[in-house]
C-alpha positions in Angstrom: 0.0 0.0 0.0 3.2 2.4 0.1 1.7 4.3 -3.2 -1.5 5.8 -1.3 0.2 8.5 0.1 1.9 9.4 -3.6 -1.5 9.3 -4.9 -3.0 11.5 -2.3 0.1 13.8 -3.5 -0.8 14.1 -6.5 -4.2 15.4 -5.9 -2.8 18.5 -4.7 -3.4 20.6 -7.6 -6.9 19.5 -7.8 -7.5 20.2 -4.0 -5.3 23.7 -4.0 -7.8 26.0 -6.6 -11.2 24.9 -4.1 -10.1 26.8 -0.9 -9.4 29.8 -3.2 -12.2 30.3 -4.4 -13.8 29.1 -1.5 -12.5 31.5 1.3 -12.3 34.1 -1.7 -16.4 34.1 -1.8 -16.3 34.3 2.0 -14.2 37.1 2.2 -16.5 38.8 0.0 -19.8 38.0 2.2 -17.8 39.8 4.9 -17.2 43.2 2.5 -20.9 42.6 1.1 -22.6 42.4 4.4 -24.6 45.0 6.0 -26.3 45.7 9.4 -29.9 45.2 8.4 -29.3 45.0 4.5 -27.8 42.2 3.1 -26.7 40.3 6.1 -25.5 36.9 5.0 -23.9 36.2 8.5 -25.6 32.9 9.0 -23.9 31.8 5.4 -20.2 33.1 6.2 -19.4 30.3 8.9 -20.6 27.8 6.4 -18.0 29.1 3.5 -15.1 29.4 6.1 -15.9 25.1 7.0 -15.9 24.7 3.7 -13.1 26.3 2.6 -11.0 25.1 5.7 -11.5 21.8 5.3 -9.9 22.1 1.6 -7.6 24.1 2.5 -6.9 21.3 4.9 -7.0 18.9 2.3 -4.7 21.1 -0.1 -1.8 21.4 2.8 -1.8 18.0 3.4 -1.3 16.5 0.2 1.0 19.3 -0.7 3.5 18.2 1.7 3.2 14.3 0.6 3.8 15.8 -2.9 6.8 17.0 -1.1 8.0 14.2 0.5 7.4 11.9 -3.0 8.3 14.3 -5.9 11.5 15.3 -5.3 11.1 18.9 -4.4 13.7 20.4 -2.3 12.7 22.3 1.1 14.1 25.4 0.0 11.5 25.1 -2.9 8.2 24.7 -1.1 9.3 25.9 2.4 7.5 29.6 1.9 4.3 27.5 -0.2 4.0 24.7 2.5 4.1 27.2 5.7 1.6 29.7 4.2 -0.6 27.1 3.4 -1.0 26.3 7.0 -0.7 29.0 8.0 -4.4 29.4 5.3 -5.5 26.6 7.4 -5.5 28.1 10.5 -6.8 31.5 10.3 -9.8 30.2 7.9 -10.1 27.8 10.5 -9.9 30.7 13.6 -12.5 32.7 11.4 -15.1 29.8 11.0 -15.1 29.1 14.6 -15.0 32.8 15.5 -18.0 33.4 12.9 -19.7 30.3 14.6 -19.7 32.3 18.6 -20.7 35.6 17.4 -21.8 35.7 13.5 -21.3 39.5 13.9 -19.7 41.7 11.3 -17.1 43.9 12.6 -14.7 46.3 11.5 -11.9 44.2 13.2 -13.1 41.0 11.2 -12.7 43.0 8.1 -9.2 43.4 8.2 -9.0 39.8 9.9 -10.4 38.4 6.5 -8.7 40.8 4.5 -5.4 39.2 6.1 -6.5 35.8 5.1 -6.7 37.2 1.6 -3.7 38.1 1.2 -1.7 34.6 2.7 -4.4 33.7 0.4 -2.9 35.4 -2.3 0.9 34.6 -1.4 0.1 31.1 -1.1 -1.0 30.8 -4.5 1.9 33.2 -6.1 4.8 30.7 -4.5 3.1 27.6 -5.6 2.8 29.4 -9.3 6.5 29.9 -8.9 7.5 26.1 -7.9 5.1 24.7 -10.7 6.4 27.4 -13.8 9.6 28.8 -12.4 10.2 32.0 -10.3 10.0 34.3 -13.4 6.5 33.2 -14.3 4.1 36.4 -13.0 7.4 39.3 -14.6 8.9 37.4 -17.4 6.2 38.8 -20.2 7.0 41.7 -18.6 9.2 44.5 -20.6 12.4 44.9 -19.4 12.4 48.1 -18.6 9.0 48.0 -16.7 10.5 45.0 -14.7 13.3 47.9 -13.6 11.2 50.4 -12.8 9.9 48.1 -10.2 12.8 47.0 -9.4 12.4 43.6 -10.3 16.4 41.9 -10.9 15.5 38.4 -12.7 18.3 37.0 -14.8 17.3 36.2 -17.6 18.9 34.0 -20.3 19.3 34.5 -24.0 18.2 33.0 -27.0 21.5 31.0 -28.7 23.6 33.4 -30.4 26.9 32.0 -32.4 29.4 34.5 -33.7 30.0 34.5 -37.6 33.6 33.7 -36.8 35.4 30.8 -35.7 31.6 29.1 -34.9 33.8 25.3 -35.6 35.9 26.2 -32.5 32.5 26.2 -29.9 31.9 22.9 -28.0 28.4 21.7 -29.7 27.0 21.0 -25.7 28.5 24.1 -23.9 28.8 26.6 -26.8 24.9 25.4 -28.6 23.3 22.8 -26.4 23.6 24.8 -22.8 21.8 27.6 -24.0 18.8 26.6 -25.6 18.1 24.6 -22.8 19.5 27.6 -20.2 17.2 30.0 -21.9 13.4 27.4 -22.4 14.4 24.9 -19.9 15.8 25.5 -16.5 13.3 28.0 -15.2 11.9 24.4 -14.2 14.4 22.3 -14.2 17.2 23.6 -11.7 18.9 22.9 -8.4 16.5 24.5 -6.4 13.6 23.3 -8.2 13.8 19.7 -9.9 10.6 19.2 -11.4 11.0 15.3 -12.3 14.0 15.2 -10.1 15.6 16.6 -13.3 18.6 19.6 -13.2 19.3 20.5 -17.0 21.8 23.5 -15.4 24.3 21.2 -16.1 25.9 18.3 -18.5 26.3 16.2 -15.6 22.5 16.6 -14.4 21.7 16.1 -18.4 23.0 12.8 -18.5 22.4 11.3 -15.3 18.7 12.0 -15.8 15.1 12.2 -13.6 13.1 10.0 -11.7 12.0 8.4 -15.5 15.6 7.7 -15.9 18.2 9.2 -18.7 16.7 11.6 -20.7 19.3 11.2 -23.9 20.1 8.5 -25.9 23.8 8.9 -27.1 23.3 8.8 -30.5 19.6 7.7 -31.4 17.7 10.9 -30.9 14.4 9.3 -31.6 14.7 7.2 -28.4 15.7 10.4 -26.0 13.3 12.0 -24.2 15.5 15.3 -24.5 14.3 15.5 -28.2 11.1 13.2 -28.8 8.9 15.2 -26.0 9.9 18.3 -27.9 8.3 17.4 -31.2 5.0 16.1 -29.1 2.2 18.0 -29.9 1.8 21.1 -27.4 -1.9 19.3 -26.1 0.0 16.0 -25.3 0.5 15.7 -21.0 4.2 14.9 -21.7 5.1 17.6 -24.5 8.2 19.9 -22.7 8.2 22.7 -22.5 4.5 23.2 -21.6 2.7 24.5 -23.3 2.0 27.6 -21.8 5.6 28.5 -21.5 8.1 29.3 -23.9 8.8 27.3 -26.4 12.2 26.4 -28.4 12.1 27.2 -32.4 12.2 24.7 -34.4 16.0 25.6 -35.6 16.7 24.7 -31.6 14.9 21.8 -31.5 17.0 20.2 -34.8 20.0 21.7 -33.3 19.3 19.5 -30.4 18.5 16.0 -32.4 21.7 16.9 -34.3 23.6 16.9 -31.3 22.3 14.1 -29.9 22.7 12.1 -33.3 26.6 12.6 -33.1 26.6 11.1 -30.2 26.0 13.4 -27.5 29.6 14.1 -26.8 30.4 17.1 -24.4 33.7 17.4 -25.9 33.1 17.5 -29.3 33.5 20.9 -31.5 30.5 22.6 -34.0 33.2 22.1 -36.7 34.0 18.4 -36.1 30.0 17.5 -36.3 28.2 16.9 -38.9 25.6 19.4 -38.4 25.0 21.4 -41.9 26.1 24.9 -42.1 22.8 26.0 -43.1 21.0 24.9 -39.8 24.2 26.9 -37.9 23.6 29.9 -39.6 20.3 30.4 -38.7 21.6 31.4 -35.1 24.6 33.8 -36.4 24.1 37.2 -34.9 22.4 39.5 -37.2 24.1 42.8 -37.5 21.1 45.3 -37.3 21.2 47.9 -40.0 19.3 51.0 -38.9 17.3 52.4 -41.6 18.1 56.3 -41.5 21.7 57.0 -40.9 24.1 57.3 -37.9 24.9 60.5 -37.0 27.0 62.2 -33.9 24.7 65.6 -34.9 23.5 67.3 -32.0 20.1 68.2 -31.6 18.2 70.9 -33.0 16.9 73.6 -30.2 13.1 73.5 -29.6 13.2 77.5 -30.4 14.9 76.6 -34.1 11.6 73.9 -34.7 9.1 76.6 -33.4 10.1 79.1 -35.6 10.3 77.1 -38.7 6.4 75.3 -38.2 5.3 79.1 -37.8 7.0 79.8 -41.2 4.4 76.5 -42.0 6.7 73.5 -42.0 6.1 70.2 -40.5 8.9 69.5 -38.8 9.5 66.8 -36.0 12.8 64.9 -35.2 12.3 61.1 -36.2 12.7 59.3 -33.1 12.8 60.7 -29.5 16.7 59.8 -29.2 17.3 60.5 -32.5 18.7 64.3 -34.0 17.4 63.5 -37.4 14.5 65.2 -38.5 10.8 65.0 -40.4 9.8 67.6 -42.6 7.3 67.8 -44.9 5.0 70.9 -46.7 1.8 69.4 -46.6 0.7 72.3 -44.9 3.0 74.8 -46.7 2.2 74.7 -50.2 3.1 78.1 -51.2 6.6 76.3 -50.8 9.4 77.9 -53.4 12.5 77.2 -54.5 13.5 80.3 -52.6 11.9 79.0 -49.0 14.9 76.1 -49.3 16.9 79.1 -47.5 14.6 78.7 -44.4 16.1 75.2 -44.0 19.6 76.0 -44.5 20.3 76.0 -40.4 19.0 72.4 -40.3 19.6 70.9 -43.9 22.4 68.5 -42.2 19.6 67.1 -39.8 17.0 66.0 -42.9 16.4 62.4 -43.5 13.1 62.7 -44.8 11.7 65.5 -47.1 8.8 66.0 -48.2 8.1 68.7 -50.9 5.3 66.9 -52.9 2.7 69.3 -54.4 4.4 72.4 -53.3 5.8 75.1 -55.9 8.8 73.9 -55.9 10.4 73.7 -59.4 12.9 70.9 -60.6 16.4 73.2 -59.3 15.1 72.2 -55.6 16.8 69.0 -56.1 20.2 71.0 -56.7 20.0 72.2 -53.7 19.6 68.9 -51.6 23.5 68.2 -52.1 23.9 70.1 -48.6 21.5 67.6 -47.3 23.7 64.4 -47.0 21.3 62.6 -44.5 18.5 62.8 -46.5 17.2 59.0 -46.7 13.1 59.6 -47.9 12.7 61.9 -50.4 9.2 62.9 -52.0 8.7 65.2 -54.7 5.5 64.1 -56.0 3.2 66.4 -58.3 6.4 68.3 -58.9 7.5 69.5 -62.6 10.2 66.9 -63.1 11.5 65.7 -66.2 14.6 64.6 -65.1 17.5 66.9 -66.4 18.5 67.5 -62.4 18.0 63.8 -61.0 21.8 63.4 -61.6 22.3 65.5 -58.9 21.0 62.8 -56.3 23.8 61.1 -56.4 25.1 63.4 -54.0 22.5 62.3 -51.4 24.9 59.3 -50.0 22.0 58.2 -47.9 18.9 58.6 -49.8 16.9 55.0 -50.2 13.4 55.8 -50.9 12.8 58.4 -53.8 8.9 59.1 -54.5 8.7 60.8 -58.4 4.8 59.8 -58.9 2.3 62.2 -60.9 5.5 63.7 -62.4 7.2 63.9 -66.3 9.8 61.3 -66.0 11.1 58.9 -68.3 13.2 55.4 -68.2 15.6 57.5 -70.3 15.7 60.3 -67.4 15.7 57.3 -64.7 18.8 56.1 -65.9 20.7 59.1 -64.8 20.1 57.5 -60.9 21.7 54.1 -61.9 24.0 52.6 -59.9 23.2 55.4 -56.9 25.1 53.8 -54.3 22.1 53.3 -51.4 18.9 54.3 -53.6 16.9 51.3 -53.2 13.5 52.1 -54.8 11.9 54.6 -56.9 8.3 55.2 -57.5 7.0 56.5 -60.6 3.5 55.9 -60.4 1.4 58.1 -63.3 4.2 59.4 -65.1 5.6 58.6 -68.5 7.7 56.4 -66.9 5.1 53.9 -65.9 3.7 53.5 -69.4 7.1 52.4 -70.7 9.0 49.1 -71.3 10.7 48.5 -67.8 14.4 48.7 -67.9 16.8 46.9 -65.5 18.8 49.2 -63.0 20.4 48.9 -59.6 17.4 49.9 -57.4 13.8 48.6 -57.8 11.2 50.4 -59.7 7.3 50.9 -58.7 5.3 51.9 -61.6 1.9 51.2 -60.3 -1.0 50.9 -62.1 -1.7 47.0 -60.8 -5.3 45.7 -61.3 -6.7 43.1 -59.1 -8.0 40.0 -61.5 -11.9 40.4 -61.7 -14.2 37.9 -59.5 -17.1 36.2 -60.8 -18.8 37.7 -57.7 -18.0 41.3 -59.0 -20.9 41.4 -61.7 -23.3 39.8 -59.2 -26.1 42.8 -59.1 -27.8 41.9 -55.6 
């Protein structure tokens, strides 16, 4: 009979959500209860038995889960003693209830304290069943240090572009997929499955279902094939309401496994294809708009050009580059350029479509190096001064539409060393045989093929 206390264990997290909800609803008689309105005194000492003797229930097999699951004290200790410690103020409060069913000021904040060992109770057991980072981990990071909240959190594998063959394929690959999905439950201080995967050692030497890798048939390791369960399967790992490894990881990890498992052996001396390890190379991240060590433009300087009629606005809070656009300035001339001289270094986006502005503007944008979106819709462009683009070294997007360019005039922007498209919708442009140059051209004018539920007259 030695496995009826186990199984009474293991009805701890069907026992542990009644009390809440339980005590919860007599807590809330208390708050709800009035003098001669909406006494429900008689019903209180009832909820508080009830609840009590779950609560009861709950402790008790908690601490044979203890004793048979292989938690550690450190683990439940704060869990187990404020679950008694549930148990015997609900139980205080029943019997107190029971003598004198009165609803006092005092037994509102008695209550209220249950509530919140209540509340505690529940948090610590959510941390020893999901890991202490459960309630803050979906948290961003910098609202977790605004409160104050110091979790160390792992990162996603990362493997430099260089010298990858040197890494060891278990410390250098393995370690961290398992360090960063993995040991939030499965960790010294709290072995789910008597299981530490902090470490090669606990790795191999397994849980309480034995080893958990099969050196060299990843099909038969439980490491890989409860990976690929499906998420709704009981034994799937991670569960499935935690974070899961991608599916790069997960073939990383058969792969190592499939070579044998070796803690020794090198990325470069397995046979694991260079495509699956590139997919974890660390992507250099190419801002879109320029770097720049500018300094910023005075608030005073923006003021008094958006009373002049710009739009002005820098691009990003931390950023010196700025937004400008006419839209509500389209008396805009040639001449007005002068009004942005002080701040023609700080442009990265421009916007002069529909103004007055003749073709010569773009002359002038060679003092305007950062410029990187440039719209000069609606303007009277043939072409003659798009040469002089190729001054703007940072200039990507270039919007031409509703204007008189050609493919002939285009070709003057060839080869622009950053330009990267160029839109020419409803110009002559658009009407004629594409031609093939170094940045990619939108002429427009795309019709959606016609459904036969389109000439349906309802």
């Amino acid at each position: 009979m030695d496995f009826l206390l186990p199984l009474f264990g293991r009805f701890h997290p069907l026992f542990v959500h009644l009390p809440i909800g339980i005590l919860f609803f007599a807590v809330l008689l208390i708050f709800l209860s009035k003098k001669k309105k909406n006494n429900f005194s008689q019903v209180i000492p009832i909820a508080f038995l009830t609840g009590t003797v779950f609560a009861f229930l709950s402790a008790i097999s908690g601490f044979f889960q203890y004793q048979h699951e292989g938690y550690t004290w450190e683990t439940v200790r704060i869990h187990l003693i404020l679950g008694w410690c549930t148990v015997a103020l609900s139980a205080w409060l029943y019997f107190s209830f029971r003598s004198k069913p009165d609803v006092t000021k005092i037994r509102k904040i008695q209550s209220g304290g249950l509530l919140l060992i209540l509340i505690l109770t529940g948090h610590f057991g959510g941390n020893i069943t999901h890991g202490d980072d459960y309630l803050f981990e979906v948290l961003p990071s910098g609202l977790q240090t605004f409160l104050g909240i110091e979790i160390e959190q792992s990162k996603p594998l990362e493997l430099p572009t260089e010298n990858w063959e040197e890494l060891a394929f278990y410390e250098g690959a393995i370690q961290p997929i398992l360090n960063h999905n993995c040991i939030s439950c499965h960790n010294p201080k709290n072995m789910k499955g008597e299981l530490d995967l902090t470490s090669s050692e606990g790795l191999l030497g397994g849980g309480e279902g034995g080893k958990i890798v099969n050196q060299g048939n990843a099909e038969n390791s439980k490491l890989f094939s409860r990976l690929i369960l499906p998420k709704e399967d009981e034994e799937h790992m991670p569960p499935k309401e935690k974070r899961q490894p991608r599916k790069a990881e997960i073939e990383l990890i058969k792969a190592w496994i499939e070579n044998g498992g070796s803690m020794d052996q090198t990325l470069g001396d397995s046979k694991v294809s260079t495509s699956l390890i590139s997919q974890f190379f660390a992507k250099e991240k190419i801002p879109f708009y320029p770097k720049t060590t500018l300094q910023g433009i005075s608030s005073d300087t923006l003021s008094k050009l958006r009373e002049k009629g710009f739009f002005i606005e820098n691009i990003a809070l931390d950023n010196p580059l700025l937004r400008v656009s006419c839209i509500n300035f389209p008396a805009f001339e040639d001449k007005d350029w002068e009004l942005l001289n002080s701040v023609s270094e700080h442009i990265a986006y421009l916007d002069l479509s529909d103004s007055k502005a003749s073709a010569s503007i773009l002359d002038s944008l060679g003092s305007s190096s950062n410029i990187t979106v440039l719209k000069v819709n609606g303007l009277e462009i043939t072409g003659e001064n798009l040469f002089s683009l190729k001054n703007c070294q940072n200039l990507k997007l270039l919007y031409l539409n509703s204007t008189d360019v050609t493919m002939e005039s285009l070709s003057l922007l060839d080869g622009h060393p950053t330009l990267e498209k160029v839109y020419v919708f409803k110009t002559p442009a658009s009407s004629q045989e594409k031609k093939n140059f170094s940045f990619e051209l939108e002429t427009g004018d795309y019709l959606l093929p016609k459904l036969a539920t389109d000439t349906i007259v309802y």
